[in-house]
N, C-alpha and C positions, 0 to 999 in steps of 0.2 A: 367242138361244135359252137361255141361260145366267149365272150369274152369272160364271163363267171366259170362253165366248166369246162375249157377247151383244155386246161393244163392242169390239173387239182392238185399237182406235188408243187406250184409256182403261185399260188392263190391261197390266203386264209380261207377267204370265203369259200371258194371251189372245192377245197379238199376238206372242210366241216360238210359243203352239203352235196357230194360227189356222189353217194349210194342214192341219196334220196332224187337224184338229179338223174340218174339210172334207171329209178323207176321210174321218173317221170316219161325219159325217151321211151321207152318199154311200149309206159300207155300211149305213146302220141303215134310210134308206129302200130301197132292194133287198131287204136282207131282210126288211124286215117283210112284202111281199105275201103275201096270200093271194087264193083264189078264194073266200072264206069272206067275205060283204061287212060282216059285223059284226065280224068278228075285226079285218079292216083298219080300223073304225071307232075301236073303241075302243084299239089299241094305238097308232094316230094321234095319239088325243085324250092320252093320258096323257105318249108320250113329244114330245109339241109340248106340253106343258106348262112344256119346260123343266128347270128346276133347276140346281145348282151344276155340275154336270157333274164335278165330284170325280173320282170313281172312275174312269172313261175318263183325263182328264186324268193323273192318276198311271200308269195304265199309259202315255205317251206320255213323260210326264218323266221318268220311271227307265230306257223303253230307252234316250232322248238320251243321258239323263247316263251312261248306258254306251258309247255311241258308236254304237248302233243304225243301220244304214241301210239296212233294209228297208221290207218291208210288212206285215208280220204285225202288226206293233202296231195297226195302225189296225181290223183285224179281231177283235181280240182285245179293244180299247177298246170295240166295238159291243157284243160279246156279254158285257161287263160291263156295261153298259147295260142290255141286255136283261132278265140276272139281276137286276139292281137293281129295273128296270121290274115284274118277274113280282112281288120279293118284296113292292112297295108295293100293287101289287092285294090279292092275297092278304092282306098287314097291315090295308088300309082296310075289307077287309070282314069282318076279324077284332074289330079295333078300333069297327067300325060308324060309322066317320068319315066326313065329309060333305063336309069342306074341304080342298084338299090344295095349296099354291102357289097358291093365293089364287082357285083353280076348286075348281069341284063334284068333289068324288071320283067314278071311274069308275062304281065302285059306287053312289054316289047317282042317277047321270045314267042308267046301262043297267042296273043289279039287281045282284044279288050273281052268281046264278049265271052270268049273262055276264062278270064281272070276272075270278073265279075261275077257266073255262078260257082266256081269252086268257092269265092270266097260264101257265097251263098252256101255253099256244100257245109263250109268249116263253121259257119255259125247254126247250121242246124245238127250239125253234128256233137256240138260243143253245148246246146239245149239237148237232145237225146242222151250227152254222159250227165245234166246234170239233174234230171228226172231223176236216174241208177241210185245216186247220191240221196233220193229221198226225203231230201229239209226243203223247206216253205222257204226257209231264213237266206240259206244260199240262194234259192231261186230269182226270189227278191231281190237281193243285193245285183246279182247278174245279168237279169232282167232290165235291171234299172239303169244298172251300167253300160249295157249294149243301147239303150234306146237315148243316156244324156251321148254320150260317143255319139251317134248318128247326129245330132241336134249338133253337137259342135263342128261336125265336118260340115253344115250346111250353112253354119256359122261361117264358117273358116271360106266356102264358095260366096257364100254375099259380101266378105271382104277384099276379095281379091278383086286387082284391079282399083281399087279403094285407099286411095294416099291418104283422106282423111279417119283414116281409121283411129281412133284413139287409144292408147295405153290401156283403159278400162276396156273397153273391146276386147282389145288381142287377148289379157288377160283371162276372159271369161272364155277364151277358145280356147286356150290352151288348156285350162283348168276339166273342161267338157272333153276335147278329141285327146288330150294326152292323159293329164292329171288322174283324171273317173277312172282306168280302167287299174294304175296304179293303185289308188285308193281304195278298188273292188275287192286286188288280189292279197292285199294287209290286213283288210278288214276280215275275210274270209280265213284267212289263215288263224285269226284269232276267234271266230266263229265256231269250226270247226273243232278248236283245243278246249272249246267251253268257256273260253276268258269270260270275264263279268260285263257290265254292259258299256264300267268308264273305260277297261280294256280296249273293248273293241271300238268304241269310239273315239280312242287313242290310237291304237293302231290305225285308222280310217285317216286322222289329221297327220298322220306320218307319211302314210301312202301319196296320200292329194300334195303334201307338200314338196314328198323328192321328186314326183312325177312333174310336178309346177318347174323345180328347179335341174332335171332333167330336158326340157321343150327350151327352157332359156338357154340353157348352156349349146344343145343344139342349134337354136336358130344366132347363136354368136358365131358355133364352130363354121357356118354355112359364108362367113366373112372371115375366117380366121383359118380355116384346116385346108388340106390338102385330101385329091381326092382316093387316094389309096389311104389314107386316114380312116376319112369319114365316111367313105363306101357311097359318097354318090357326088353328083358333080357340084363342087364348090358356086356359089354363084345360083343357085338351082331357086333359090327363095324370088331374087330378085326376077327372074326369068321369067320366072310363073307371076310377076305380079303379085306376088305375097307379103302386104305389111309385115314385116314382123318388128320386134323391140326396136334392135338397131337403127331402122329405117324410121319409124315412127319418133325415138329420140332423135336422129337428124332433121328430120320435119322439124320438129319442135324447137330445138336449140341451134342448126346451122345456119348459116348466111342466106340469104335470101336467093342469091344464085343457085348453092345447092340443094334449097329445097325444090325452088324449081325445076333441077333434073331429076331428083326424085322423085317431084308429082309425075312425071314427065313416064320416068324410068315405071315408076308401079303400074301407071295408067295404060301402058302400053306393052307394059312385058320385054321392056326394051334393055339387054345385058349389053349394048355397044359402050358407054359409056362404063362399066363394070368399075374399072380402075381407078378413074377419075371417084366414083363411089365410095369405093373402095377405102381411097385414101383419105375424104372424109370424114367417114364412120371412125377411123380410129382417129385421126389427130380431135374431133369431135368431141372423144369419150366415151364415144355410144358404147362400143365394147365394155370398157369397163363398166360402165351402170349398168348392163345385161348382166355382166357376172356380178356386180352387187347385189342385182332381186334375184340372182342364183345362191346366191350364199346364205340373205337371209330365208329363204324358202330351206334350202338344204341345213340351216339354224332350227328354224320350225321344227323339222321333220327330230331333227335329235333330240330337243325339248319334248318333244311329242310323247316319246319313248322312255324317257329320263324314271320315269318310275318300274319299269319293267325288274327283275328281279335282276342282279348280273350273271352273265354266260356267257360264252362262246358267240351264244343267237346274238343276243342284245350287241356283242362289240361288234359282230357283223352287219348288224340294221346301222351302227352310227357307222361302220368305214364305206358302206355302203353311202351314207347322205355324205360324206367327203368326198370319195369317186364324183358323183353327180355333176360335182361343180372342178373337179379337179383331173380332167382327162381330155382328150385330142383327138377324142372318137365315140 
């Protein structure tokens, strides 16, 4: 189902948290029914798409490595799921994306306006598991995290089309639409296991950081991957008119002719020149200093952790912040 549990005898990770990964599918199919025969359709089709399964995973490794031995985790890993789920509806048909893990986006396959309430379905559904759950603490943390995520996708729309976007910008988007919900599901994970309060504020600076070094490495691979890789179409950033790092250090540091296809290229959502682009960004550099502030971000994230007790959990939280910045997809 996943790139963490699709294979658990080929995976460290996968095969330590394979049962608990189990129970996660468990809850996410129970709760997703409806009597609603398209809401079950499509919420089917997006989350049997798969994906890294990240975010669940992290809430599962932060309670272990705190000695967690209940059950909330596995509840609270789903309805980070869910969140996750609702926000990429909602983005594909913001973004008018077509491709998404290597299927038709929701929204290509059933419309926008069907995309748009399931996603609505799966965050009220993902507030109804976390009532069950019973903490203030959780609700909070969740709560907060669905509403900065909302704030950065509105972010992320007032910069597009926007060549002058600055490095501090883009930063403070990623860290709100990507990083927050990363940081919600570490924090919580150690919530849940009772850690103490520099724990969970450790776990939180671990979360924000790989999720930080996660979005960079993404918006590299979007100039660097192919798209049975990366599961959507290579080129897709600049299309949309999307600053991202890359673009924003070519602004900055290229010739003056290719900034001005650049401005050219964001302002207009214009991929004809793509390759000419293309070959910029890397004789440039831009690539490598995107995986530089991926690597110190993915640095952060292990420092973060560094006092955790040793286990199994903890080497999986650091092989985890290496993947981030060290994969093709």
């Amino acid at each position: 189902m996943s790139a963490l549990t699709s294979r658990p005898n080929s995976n460290p990770i996968s095969a330590l948290i394979a049962a608990d990964m189990d129970a996660v599918n468990s809850v996410i199919r129970t709760q997703l029914h409806s009597d609603v025969v398209l809401v079950n359709q499509i919420a089917e089709y997006i989350i049997g798409a798969g994906g890294k399964r990240i975010r669940p995973a992290l809430v599962l490794l932060m309670a272990n490595a705190h000695g967690y031995r209940g059950l909330h985790h596995h509840r609270l890993a789903a309805i980070v799921v869910f969140i996750h789920t609702a926000t990429l509806l909602h983005d594909d048909v913001g973004d008018e994306s077509s491709l998404r893990r290597g299927r038709q986006t929701a929204n290509a396959l059933f419309g926008n306006a069907a995309s748009v309430l399931v996603g609505d379905f799966l965050y009220s559904r993902a507030f109804q598991m976390m009532v069950d759950i019973d903490s203030m603490r959780v609700m909070r943390i969740l709560a907060d995290a669905t509403n900065v995520i909302a704030e950065g996708e509105v972010m992320q729309l007032l910069n597009m089309n926007d060549p002058d976007v600055s490095e501090e910008r883009y930063v403070e988007v990623i860290r709100s639409k990507t990083a927050k919900l990363f940081e919600a599901a570490a924090e919580l994970g150690g919530v849940i296991a009772g850690a103490s309060e520099d724990q969970i504020k450790a776990a939180a600076r671990y979360g924000a950081s790989l999720g930080t070094a996660f979005q960079l490495i993404d918006d590299a691979l979007d100039y660097t991957g192919n798209a049975s890789d990366i599961g959507k179409n290579v080129g897709d950033d600049l299309r949309e008119g999307k600053p991202t790092l890359p673009l924003i250090y070519l602004m900055r540091e290229g010739s003056q002719h290719q900034q001005a296809l650049v401005r050219s290229c964001i302002e207009n959502g214009d991929e004809q020149h793509f390759d000419e682009i293309l070959a910029a960004i890397t004789s440039s550099g831009a690539i490598d200093y995107t995986r530089q502030k991926a690597e110190q971000a993915a640095s952060q994230a292990s420092a973060a952790i560094a006092g955790l007790p040793n286990s199994d959990f903890k080497n999986s939280l650091l092989e985890l912040a290496a993947f981030a910045v060290d994969r093709n997809h």
